[in-house]
C-alpha positions as a Markdown table, in Angstrom:
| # | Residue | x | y | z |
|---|---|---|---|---|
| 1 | Unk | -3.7 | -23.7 | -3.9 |
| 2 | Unk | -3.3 | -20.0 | -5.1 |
| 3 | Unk | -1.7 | -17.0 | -3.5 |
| 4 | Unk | -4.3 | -14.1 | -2.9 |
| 5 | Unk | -1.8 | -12.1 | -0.8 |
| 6 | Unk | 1.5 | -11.3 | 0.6 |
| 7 | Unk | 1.8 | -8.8 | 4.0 |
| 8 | Unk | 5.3 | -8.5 | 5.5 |
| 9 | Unk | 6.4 | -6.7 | 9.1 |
| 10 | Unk | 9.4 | -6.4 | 10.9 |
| 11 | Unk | 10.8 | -7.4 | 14.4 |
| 12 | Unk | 11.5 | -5.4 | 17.2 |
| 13 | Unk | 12.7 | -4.3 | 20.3 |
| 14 | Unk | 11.9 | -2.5 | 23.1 |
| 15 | Unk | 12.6 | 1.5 | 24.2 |
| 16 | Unk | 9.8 | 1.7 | 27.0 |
| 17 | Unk | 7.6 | -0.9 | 28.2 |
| 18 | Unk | 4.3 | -0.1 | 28.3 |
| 19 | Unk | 3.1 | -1.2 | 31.5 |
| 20 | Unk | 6.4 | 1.0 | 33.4 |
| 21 | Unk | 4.2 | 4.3 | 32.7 |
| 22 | Unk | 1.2 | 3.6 | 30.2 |
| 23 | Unk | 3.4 | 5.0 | 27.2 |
| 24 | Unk | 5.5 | 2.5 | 25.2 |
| 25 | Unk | 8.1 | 3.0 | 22.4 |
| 26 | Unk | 9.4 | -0.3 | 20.3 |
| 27 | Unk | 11.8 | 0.2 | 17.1 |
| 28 | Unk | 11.6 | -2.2 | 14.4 |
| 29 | Unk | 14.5 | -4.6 | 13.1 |
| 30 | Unk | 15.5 | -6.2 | 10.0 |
| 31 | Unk | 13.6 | -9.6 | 10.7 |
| 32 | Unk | 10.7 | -10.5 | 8.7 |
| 33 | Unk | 7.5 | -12.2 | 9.2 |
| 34 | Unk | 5.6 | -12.7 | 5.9 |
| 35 | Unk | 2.0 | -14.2 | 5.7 |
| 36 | Unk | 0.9 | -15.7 | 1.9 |
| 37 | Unk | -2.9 | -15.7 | 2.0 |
| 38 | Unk | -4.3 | -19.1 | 0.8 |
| 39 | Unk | -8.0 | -20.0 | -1.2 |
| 40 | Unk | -7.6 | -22.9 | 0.6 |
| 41 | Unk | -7.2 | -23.6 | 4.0 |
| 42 | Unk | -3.8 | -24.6 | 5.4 |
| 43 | Unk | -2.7 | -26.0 | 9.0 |
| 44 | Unk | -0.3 | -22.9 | 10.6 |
| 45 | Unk | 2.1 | -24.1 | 13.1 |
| 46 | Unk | 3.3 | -21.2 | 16.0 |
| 47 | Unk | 0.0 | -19.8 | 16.5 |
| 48 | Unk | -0.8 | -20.8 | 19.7 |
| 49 | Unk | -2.6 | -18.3 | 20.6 |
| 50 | Unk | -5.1 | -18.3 | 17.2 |
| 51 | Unk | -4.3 | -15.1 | 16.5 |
| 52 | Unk | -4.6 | -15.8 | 12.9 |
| 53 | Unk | -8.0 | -17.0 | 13.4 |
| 54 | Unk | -8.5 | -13.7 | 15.6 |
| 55 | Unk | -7.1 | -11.7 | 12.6 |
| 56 | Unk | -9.4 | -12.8 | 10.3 |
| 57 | Unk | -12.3 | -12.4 | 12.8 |
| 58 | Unk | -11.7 | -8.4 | 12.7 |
| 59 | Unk | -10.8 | -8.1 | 9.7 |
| 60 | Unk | -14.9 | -9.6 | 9.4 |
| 61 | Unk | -16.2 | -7.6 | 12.0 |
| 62 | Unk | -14.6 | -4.5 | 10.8 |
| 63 | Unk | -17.2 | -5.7 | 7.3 |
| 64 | Unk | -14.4 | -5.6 | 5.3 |
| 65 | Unk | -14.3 | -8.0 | 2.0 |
| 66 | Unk | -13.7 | -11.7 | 2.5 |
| 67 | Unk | -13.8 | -15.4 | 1.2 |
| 68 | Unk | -15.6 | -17.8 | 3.5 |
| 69 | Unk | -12.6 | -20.4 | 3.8 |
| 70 | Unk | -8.8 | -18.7 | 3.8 |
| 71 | Unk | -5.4 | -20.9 | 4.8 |
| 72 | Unk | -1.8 | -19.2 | 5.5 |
| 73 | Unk | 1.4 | -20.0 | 5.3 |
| 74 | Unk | 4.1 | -17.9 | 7.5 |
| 75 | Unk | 7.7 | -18.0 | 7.2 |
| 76 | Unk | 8.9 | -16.1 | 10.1 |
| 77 | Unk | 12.9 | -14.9 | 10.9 |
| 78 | Unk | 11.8 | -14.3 | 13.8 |
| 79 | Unk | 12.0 | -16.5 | 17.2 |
| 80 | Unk | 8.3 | -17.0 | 19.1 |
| 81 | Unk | 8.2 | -15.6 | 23.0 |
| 82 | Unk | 11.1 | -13.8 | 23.4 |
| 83 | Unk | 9.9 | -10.0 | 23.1 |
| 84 | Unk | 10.7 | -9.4 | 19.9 |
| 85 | Unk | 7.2 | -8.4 | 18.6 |
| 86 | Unk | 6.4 | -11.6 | 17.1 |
| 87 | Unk | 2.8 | -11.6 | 17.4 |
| 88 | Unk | 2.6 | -8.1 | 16.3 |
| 89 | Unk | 4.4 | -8.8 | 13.1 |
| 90 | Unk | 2.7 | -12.0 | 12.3 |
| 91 | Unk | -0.7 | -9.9 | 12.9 |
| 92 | Unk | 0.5 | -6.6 | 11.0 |
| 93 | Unk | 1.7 | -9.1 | 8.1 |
| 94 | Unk | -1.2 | -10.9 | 8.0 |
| 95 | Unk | -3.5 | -8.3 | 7.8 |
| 96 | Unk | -1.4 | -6.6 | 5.1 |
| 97 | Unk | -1.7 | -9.8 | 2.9 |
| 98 | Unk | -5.6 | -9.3 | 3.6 |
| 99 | Unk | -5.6 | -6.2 | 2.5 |
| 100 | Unk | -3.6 | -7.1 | -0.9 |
| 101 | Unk | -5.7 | -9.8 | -1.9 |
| 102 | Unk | -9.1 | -7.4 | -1.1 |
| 103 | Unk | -7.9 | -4.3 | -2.4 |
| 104 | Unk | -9.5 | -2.6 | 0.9 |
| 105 | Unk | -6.6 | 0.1 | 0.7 |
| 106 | Unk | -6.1 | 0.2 | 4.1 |
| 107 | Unk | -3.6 | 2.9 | 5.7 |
| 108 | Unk | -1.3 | 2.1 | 8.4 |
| 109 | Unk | -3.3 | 3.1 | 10.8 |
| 110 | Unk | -6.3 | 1.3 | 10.0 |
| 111 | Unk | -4.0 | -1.9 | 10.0 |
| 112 | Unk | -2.3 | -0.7 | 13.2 |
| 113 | Unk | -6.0 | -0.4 | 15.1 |
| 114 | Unk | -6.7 | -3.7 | 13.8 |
| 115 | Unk | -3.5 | -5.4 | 14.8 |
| 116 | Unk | -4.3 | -4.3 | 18.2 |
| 117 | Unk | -7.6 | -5.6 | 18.4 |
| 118 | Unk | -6.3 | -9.0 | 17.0 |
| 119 | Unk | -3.9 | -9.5 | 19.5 |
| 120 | Unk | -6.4 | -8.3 | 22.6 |
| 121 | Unk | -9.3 | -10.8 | 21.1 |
| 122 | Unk | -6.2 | -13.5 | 21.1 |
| 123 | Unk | -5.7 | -12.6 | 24.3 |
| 124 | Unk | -1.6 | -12.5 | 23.3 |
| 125 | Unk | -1.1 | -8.5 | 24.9 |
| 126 | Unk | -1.5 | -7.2 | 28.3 |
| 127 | Unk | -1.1 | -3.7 | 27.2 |
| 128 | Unk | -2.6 | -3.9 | 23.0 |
| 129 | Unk | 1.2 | -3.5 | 22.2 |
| 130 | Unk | 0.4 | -0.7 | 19.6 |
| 131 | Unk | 4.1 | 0.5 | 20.0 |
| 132 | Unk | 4.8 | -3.1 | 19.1 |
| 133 | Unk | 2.7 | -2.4 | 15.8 |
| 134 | Unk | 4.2 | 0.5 | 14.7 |
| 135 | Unk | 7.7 | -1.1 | 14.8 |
| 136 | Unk | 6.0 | -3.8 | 12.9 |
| 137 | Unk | 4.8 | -1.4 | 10.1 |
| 138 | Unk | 7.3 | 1.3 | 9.9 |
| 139 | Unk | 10.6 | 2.7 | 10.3 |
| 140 | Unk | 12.2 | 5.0 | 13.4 |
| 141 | Unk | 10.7 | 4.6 | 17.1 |
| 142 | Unk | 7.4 | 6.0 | 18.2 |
| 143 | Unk | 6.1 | 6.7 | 21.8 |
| 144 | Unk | 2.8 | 5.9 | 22.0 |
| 145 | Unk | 0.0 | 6.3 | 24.4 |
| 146 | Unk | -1.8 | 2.6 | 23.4 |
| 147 | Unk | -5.0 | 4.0 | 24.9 |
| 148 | Unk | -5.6 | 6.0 | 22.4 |
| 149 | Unk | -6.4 | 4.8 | 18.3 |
| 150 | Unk | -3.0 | 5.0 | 16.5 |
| 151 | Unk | -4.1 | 8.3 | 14.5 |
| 152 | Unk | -3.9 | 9.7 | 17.8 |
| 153 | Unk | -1.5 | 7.6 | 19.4 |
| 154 | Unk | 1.9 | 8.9 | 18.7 |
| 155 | Unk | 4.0 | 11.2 | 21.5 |
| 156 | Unk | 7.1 | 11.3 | 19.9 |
| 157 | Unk | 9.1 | 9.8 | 17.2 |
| 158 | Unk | 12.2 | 10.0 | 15.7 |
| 159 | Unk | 14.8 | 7.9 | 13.8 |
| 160 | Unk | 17.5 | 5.6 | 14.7 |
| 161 | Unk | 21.6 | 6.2 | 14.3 |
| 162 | Unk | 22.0 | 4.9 | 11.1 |
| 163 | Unk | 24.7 | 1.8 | 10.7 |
| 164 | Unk | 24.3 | 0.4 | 13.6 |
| 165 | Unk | 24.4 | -3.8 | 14.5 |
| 166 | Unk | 21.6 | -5.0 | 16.8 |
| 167 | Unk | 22.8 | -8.1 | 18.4 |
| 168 | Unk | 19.7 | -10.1 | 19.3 |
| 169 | Unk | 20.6 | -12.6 | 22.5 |
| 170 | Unk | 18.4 | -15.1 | 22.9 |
| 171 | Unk | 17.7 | -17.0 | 26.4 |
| 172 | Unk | 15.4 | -19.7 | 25.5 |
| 173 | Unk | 10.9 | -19.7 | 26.3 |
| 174 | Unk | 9.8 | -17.0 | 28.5 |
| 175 | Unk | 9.7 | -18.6 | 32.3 |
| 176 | Unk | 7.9 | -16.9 | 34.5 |
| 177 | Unk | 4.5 | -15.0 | 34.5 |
| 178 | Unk | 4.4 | -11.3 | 34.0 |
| 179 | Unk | 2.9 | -9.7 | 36.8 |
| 180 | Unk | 1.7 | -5.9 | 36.2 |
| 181 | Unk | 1.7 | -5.0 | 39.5 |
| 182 | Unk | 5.7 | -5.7 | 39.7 |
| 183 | Unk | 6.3 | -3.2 | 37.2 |
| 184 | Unk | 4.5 | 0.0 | 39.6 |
| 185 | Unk | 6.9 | -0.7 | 41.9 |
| 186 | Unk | 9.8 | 0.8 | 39.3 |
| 187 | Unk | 8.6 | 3.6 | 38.7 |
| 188 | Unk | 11.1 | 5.6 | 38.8 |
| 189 | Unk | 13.3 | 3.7 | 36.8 |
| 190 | Unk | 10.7 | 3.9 | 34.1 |
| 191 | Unk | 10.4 | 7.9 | 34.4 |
| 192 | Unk | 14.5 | 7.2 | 33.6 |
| 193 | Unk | 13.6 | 5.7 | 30.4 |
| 194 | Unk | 10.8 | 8.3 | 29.6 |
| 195 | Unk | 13.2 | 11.0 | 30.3 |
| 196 | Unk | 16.0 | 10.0 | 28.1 |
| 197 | Unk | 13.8 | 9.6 | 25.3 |
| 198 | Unk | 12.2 | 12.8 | 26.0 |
| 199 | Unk | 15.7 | 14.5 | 25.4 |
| 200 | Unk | 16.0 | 12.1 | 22.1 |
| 201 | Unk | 18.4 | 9.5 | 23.6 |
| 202 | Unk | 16.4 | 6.5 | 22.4 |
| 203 | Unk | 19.6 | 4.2 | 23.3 |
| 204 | Unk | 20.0 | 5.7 | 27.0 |
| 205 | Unk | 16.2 | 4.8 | 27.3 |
| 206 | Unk | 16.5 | 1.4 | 25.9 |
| 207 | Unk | 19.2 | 0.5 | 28.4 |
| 208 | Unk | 17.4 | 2.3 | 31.3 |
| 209 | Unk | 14.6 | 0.6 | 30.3 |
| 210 | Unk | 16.1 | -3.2 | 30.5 |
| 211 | Unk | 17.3 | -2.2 | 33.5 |
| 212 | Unk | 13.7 | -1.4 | 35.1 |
| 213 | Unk | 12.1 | -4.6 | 33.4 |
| 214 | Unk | 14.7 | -6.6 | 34.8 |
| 215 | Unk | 14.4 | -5.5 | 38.4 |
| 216 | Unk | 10.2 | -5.9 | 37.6 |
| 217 | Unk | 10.8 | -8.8 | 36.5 |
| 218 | Unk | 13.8 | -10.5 | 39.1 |
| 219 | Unk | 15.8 | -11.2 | 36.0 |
| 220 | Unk | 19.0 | -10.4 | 37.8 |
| 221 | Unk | 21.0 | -12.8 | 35.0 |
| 222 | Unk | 19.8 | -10.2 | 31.9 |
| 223 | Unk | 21.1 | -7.4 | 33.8 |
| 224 | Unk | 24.6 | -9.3 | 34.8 |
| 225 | Unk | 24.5 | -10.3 | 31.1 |
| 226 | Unk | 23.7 | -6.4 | 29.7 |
| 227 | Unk | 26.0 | -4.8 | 31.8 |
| 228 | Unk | 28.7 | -7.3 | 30.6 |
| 229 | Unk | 27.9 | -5.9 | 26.9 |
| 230 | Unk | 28.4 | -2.6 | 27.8 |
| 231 | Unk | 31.9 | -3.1 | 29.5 |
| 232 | Unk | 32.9 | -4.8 | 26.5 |
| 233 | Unk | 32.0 | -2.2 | 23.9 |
| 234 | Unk | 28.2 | -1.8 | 23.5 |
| 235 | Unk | 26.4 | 1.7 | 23.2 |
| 236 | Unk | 23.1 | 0.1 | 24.8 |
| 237 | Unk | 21.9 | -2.9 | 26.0 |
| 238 | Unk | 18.6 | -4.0 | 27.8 |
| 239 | Unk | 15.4 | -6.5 | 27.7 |
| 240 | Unk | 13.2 | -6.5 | 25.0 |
| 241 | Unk | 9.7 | -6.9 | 25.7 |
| 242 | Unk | 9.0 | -8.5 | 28.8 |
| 243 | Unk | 12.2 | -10.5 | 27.8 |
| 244 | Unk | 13.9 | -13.0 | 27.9 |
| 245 | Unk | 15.5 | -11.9 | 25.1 |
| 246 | Unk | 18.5 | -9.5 | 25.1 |
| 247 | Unk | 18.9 | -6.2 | 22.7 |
| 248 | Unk | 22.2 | -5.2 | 22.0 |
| 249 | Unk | 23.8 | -2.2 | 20.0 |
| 250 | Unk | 27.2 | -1.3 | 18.9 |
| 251 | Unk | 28.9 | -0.4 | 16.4 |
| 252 | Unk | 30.5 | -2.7 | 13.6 |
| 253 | Unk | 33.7 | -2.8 | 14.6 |
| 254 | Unk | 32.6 | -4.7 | 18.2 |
| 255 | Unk | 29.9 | -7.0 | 16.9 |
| 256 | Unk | 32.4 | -9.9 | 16.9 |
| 257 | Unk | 33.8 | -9.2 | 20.4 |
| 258 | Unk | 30.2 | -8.9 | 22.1 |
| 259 | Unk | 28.8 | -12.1 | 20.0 |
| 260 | Unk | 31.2 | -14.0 | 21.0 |
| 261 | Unk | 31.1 | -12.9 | 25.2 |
| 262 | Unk | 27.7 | -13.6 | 24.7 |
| 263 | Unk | 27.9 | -17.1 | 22.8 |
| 264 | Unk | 30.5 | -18.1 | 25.5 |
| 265 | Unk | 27.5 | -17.3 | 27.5 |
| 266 | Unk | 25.3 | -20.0 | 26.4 |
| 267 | Unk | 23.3 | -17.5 | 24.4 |
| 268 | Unk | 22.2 | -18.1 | 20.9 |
| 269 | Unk | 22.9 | -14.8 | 18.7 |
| 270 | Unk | 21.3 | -13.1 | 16.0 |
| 271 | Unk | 23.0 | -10.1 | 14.2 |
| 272 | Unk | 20.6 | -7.7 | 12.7 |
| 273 | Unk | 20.1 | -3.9 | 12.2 |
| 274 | Unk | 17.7 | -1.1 | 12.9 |
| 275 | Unk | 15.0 | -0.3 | 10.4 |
| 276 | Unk | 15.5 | 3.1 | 10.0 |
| 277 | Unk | 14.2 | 5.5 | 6.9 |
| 278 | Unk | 17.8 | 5.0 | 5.7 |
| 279 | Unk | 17.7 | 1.4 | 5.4 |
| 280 | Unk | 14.1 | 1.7 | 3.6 |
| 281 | Unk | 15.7 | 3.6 | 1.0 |
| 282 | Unk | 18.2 | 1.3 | 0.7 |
| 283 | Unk | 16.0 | -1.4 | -0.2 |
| 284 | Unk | 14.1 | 0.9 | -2.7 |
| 285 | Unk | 17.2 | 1.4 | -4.6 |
């Protein structure tokens, strides 16, 4: 078998959640999916949804240039169902190793309208998740209106502190069905979440946030759990996604104190960082 392309995209974590107020914002993190492009075809495991099979299917309908038979193979950091933009990174990656091996050129935006449309044919999104998508493609946090096509889609954006640890806490397969009509009823909270972010507190609305998806989502346990974090030395802490996963930030110095509060918790933990245009250059260098 030969290699026709490599795509990588990051991880991330939740600011708003799309279905609070029809805007969401995500933030990517330093976990990577990446997607090698086959000539031959290739059984994928964790793709239960097809979406690689959906990829490929716009990427067709779009007309842009493809073989007739194409396999994968996708080494992922990053843990399946937890809210931590899996699917949009697997989709974002895949799509970018497309776009390698065709040399279609395609900007971000192209590949963000077309991760979207992937993950609505796979039927893997309630709301698109194109703020999901841009934390998979790039660095800093954008609020998005997911209605819209990305070129048009972006609110607000801005950066993350630089130097910061994400501790990832991770609570095991998602349990119980997400209902849209739970999340009208916190509105308010939401509007919380909007406003801090509004006023370029991204952490205040990522803990606001978690606090609203927990109350939509009776996960009384991940708010016990984040306002644990935060009495022992976090800056933020909340729900990513529509959880179960837990997002927390802090500085260096009280990683080791809230990793192990949390492990003592029966919680696996990753350690991880923002992807921020700092860290980019970083890597360029």
């Amino acid at each position: 078998m030969t290699v026709l392309g490599v795509g990588t995209a990051n991880g991330g974590v939740s600011i708003l959640h799309a279905l609070g107020l029809g805007k969401g914002c995500a933030v990517g993190v330093d976990l990577l999916t990446t997607v090698s492009l086959l000539d031959e075809s290739c059984a994928v495991e964790d793709d239960d949804h097809g979406l690689l099979d959906s990829v490929l299917a716009c990427w067709r309908l779009a007309g842009l240039p493809s073989a007739d038979s194409y396999g994968w193979i996708v080494d992922s950091e990053l843990p399946m169902g937890q809210g931590l933009k899996s699917s949009s990174s697997l989709a974002c990656a895949a799509l970018r190793a497309l776009n390698e091996s065709s040399w279609a050129g395609l900007s971000d935006h192209e590949i963000a309208d077309l991760a979207v449309a992937a993950q609505r044919r796979a039927k893997c999104t309630l709301t698109g998740s194109l703020d999901d998508v841009w934390a998979a493609l790039c660095p800093g946090w954008k609020l998005v209106d997911p209605e819209q096509k990305s070129s048009e889609s972006v609110l607000l954006e801005g950066d993350m502190e630089h130097g910061l640890i994400v501790l990832l806490g991770l609570r095991g397969g998602r349990k119980s069905r997400i209902e849209p009509d739970s999340f009208n009823q916190y509105h308010q909270l939401f509007e919380r979440a909007m406003a801090s972010l509004a006023s370029g507190s991204p952490l205040e609305a990522l803990s606001a946030n978690g606090m609203a998806v927990a109350a939509a989502t009776d996960d009384f346990e991940a708010l016990r759990l984040c306002n644990l974090c935060i009495a022992t030395g976090a800056i933020a802490a909340g729900i990513s996604g529509s959880g179960p996963a837990i997002a927390i930030i802090c500085y260096p110095q009280d990683s080791q104190t809230l990793i192990s509060n949390l492990s003592d918790a029966g919680l696996e933990v990753i350690s991880t960082r923002f992807v921020t245009s700092e860290t980019i250059s970083e890597e360029v260098l």
